[in-house]
C-alpha positions, 0 to 999 in steps of 0.5 A: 500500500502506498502511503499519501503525503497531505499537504495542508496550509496553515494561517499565518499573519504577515506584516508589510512595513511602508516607511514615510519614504515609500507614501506619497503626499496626498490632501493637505500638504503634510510636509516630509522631513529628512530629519526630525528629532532624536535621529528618527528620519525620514517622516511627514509632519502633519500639523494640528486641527486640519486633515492632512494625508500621505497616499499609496496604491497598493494590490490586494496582496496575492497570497491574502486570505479571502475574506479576512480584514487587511489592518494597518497600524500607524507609527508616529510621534507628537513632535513637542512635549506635553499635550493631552487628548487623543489623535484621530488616526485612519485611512481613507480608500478605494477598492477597484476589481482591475488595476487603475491608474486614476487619483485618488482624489477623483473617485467620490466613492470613498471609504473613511474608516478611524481610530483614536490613539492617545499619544505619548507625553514626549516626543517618543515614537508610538504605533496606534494602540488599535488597527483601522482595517478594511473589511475581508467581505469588501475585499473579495474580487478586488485586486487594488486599493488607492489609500490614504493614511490620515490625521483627521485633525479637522474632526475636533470632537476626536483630534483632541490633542493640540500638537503636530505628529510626526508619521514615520511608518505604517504596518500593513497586517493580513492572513494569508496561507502557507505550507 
């Protein structure tokens, strides 16, 4: 009798790091600095009380898990000492089913997903306590999403903290399968 291999595929979380030099500036003109303080480089300012939003065109990746959510966490830092409050932190996105090449800002068809962070006292570099996530039921029989990670400062019920952030990386987080 011969014996039969089974070949089975495990869930596994994958991370994918974007660091400030790999998004793009997208609504309110956050400013890129080479050098911000304590060494930490490269990063976009985003100031206070106003949306400011850095962009990226990403695929859907090829070995995610159908149907589960893709999350992203952000990694910034107040850039001055003090401050009390939250941060409104999210993204603001597009699906397509094919590649496209259009801007983000010309599809009205948006989605805005958010979440409040409480930075820290210092200039000390934080990742957001909780993922924004575009849900695994959007996704299915999408192949690219247009993005922007955002401060939504302009939401003063939620931005409640009175300083600029620095914006230095974003975590993409998905499942996929492997052997």
């Amino acid at each position: 009798m011969q014996a039969i291999t089974r070949h089975t595929l495990k869930p596994r979380v994958k991370r994918v790091e974007f660091d400030a030099e790999d998004l793009y500036e997208c609504a309110g003109s956050p400013t890129k600095t080479g050098a911000t303080g304590g060494g930490v480089s490269p990063s976009w300012q985003m100031n206070d009380a106003a949306r400011r939003s850095v962009s990226a065109d990403l695929m859907v990746p090829f070995d995610w898990r159908p149907g589960t959510d893709i999350k992203f966490y952000l990694e910034y830092a107040p850039t001055a000492v003090g401050g009390i409050g939250n941060v409104a932190l999210g993204i603001d996105y597009v699906l397509y089913e094919d590649v496209i090449t259009q801007s983000l800002g010309l599809n009205p068809a948006r989605t805005i997903r958010l979440t409040t962070d409480r930075p820290p006292f210092g200039v000390v570099m934080k990742r957001t306590d909780n993922p924004v996530a575009i849900p695994g039921l959007d996704l299915v029989g999408k192949r690219q999403i247009q993005i922007a990670f955002s401060r939504f400062a302009d939401i003063a019920a939620l931005d409640t903290d009175n300083r600029n952030i620095y914006l230095f990386k974003v975590i993409m987080e998905y499942e996929s399968y492997e052997p």
